[in-house]
N, C-alpha and C positions, 0 to 999 in steps of 0.2 A: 683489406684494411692495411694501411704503413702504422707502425710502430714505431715510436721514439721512446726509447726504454734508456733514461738518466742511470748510469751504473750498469745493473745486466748480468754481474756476479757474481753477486752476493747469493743470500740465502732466499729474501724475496724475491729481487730483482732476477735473479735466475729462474725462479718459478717461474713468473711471469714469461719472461725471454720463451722458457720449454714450452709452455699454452699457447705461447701464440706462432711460433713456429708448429706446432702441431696442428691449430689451424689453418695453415698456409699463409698466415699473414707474411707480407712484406718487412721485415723487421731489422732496425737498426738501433745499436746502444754505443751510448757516448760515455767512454769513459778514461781514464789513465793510460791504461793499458800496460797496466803493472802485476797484474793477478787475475788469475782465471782466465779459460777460455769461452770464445763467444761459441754455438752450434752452428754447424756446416750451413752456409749459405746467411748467415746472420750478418750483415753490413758494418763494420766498424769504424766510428771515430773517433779521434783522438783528444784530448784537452782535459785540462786539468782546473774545473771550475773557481776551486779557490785562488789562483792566479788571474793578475789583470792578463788579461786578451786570454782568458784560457777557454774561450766561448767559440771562440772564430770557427772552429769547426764545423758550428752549426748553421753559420750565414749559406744562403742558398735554398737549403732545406725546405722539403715540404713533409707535411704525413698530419695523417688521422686524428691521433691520438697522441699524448706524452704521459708517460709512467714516471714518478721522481718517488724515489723513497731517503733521498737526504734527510740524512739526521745532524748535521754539525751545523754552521751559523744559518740562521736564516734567511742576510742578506743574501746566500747563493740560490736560495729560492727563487728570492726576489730576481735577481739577476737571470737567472735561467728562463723566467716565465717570461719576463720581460726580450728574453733573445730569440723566443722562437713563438712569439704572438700572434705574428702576422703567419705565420708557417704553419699552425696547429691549431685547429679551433676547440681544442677541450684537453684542460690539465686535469691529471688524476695525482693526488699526492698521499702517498700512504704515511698517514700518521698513527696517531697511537693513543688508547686510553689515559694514560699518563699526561697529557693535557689539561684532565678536569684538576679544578680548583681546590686542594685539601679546604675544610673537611670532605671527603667523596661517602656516599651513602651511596648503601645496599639498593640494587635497580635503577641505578644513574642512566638517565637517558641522552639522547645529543643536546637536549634544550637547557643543559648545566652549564655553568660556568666554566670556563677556562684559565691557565693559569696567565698574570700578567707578560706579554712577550710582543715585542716591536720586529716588521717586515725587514727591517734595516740592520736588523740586531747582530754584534759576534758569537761566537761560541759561546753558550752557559751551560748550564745542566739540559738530561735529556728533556727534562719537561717541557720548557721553555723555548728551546730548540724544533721542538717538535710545536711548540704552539705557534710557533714566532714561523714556523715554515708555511702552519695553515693558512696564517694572515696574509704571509705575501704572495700564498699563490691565491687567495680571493683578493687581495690590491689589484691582482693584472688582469685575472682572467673571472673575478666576479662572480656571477653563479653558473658559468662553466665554467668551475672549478669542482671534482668530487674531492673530498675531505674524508680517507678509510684511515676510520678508527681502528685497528687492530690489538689485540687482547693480545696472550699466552698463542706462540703460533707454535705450532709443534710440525714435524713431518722430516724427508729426505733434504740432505741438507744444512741443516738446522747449524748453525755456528758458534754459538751458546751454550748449549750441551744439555739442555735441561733433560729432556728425555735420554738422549744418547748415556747419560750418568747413570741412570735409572737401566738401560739396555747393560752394561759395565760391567753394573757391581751387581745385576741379579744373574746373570751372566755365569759371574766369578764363583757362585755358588753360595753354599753357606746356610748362616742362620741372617737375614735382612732384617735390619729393623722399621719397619711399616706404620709409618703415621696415619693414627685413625684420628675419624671411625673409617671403615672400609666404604661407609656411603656417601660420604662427603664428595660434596657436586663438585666438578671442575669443570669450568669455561676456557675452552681455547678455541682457535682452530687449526684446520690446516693448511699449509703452506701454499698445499696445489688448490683448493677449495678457497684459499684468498683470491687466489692468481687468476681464478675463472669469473669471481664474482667481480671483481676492481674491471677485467676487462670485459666482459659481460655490458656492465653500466657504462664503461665509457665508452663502447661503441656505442649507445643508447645517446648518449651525452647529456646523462643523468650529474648534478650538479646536489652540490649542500654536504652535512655531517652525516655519516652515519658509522655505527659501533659496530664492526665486522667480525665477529665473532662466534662462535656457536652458544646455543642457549646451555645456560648454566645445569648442569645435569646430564649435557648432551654423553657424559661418562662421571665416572665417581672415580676415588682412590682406589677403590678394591678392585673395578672393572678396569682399571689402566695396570695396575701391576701385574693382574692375572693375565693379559694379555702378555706382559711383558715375560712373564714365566712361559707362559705359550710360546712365544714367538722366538724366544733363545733356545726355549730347550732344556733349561735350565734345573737341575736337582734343588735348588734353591727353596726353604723357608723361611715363607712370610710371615713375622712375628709380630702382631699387630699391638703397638702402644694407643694408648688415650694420648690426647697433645699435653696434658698437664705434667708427667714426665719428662715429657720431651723438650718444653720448655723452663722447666725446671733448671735441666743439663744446660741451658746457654744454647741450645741448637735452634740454629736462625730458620724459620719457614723461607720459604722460596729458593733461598740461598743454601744454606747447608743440605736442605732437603727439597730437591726442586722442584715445583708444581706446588706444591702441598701450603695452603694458607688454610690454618683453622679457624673455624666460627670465633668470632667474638677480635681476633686480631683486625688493627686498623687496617691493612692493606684488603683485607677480605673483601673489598668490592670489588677487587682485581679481580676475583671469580663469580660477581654476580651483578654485569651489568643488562641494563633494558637493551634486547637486541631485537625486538622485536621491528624496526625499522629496516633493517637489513632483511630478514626472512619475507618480510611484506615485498621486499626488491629484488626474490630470487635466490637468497643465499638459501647455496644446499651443503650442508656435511658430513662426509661419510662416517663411516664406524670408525670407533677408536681402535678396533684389532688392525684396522688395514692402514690405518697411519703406523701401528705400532710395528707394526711385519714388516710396511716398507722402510722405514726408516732403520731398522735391525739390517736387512739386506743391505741398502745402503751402508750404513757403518763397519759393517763389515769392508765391502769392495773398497772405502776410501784408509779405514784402518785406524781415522782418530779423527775429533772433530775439526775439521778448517780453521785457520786463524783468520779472524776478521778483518778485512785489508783494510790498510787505512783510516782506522780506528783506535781512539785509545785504547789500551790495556785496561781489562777490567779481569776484576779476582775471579778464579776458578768457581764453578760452579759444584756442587757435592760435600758430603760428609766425611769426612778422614776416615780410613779403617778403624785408627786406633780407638780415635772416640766414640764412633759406632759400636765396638768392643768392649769398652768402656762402661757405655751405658746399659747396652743387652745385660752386660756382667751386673751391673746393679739393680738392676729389675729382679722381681721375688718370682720363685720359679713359676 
């Protein structure tokens, strides 16, 4: 198979790039060529899609398959799919839940609403952007186009920090403060387990929506921290709060406290969409200890999470010591 991998290294796009070099796929990614390195034997072009003529690179080209996981205007979707149609007979665009239409409800499947967003469109929020990208790659390439939903991705890599915060601060020892209940289902997946399922399908040249994800439960609170206590090493206790405390104090789920969305909060669908369309197409997930172990390994060897290339700046992800101290300290012993 030839790969045409849009980006290449980032956190997904790098997945993917490792997968399919470890297949022995033929593999080439177009990108700036400002950050990151591509793996030995990986083909590299240059251009800078959001500039006029920043495509020219790809005139010529032939290959398999095209991987885009752009998140900024959608016209560059558009524009991509439209530069390399004759050259690629099946787009795969990794999108994102963040698509569906507020209000979103508990077990949303792909047959929900999306949010309003035009193929043509400039930069707006990630929702819109990410919807506005699905449209224009079904404008060009129709239903060969796949459309990967993607959840919470957790794994090596991750540029975000959501787990890596979690690997840090239990790490660092202490008393943690642990958002219950400890059974509380989380739906993610992993990085490398997207990377095999996206390219799995589009060598198939599998077309349409689907929610890639692992099934909601596929770990809990308690099973991802305990791993995380495993996996560090860590002398660390986990002090487990009810969320009514916890929001009490002003501390924002997902954001102050990463992964963690409790029952009854409106983003809570984020942790429990209908995935059963993806497992029906092959998606497999491993354990949450061996995401959690590689990605500790990982953070380790790099030392601190990536900055995102060529991305806005968005706020840190985690809870402050001090307020974390703060709050432990007002809890009744």
């Amino acid at each position: 198979m030839r790969l045409l991998m849009l980006g290449g290294t980032g956190f997904v796009g790098g997945a993917v790039v490792t997968e399919a070099v470890r297949r022995g796929w033929a593999v080439t990614v177009f990108n700036r060529g400002v950050s990151g390195e591509a793996p030995t034997g990986v083909h590299r072009l240059r251009g800078d899609r959001d500039e006029p003529g920043g495509l020219a690179a790809l005139a010529g080209g032939e290959w398999d398959l095209v991987v885009d996981t752009w998140d900024g205007a959608p016209r560059a979707v558009r524009d991509a799919a439209r530069a390399v149609a004759g050259a690629v007979p099946h787009y795969v665009y990794v999108s994102s839940g963040s698509v569906y239409a507020p209000p979103v409800g508990l077990g949303t499947g792909e047959e929900a609403a999306t949010v309003a967003a035009e193929p043509d469109a400039g930069f707006g929020d990630y929702a819109s952007n990410k919807a506005g990208g699905e449209r224009a790659a079904v404008e060009v390439y129709g239903d060969r186009a796949l459309l990967v939903r993607a959840g919470l991705i957790l794994g090596p890599g991750e540029d975000i920090g959501r787990l890596p915060w979690w690997l840090q601060r239990i790490a660092r020892g202490g008393e943690v403060l642990a958002p219950g209940p400890r059974d509380l289902p989380v739906q993610y997946v992993d990085v490398r387990d997207l990377a095999i399922w996206l390219l799995d399908r589009g060598a198939e040249g599998v077309g349409g929506a689907y929610n890639v994800v692992g099934r909601s439960g596929h770990t809990t609170t308690g099973e991802l921290l305990d791993a995380v206590v495993a996996a560090t090493g860590s002398t660390a206790t986990l002090r487990w709060v009810e969320p009514g405390p916890i929001l009490a104090a002003g501390v924002e789920p997902w954001n102050d406290l990463p992964i963690w969305i409790p029952r009854g909060h409106e983003y809570r669908w984020l942790q429990e969409r209908d995935v059963e369309r993806a497992y029906a197409a092959g998606l497999v997930c491993r354990p949450v200890a061996e995401t959690v172990a590689d990605t500790w390994r990982w953070l380790r060897e790099v030392g601190r999470v990536p900055a995102r290339a060529g991305r806005p700046a968005r706020a840190p992800v985690g809870l402050a010591p001090e307020r974390e101290a703060a709050l432990l300290a007002s809890l009744p012993a």
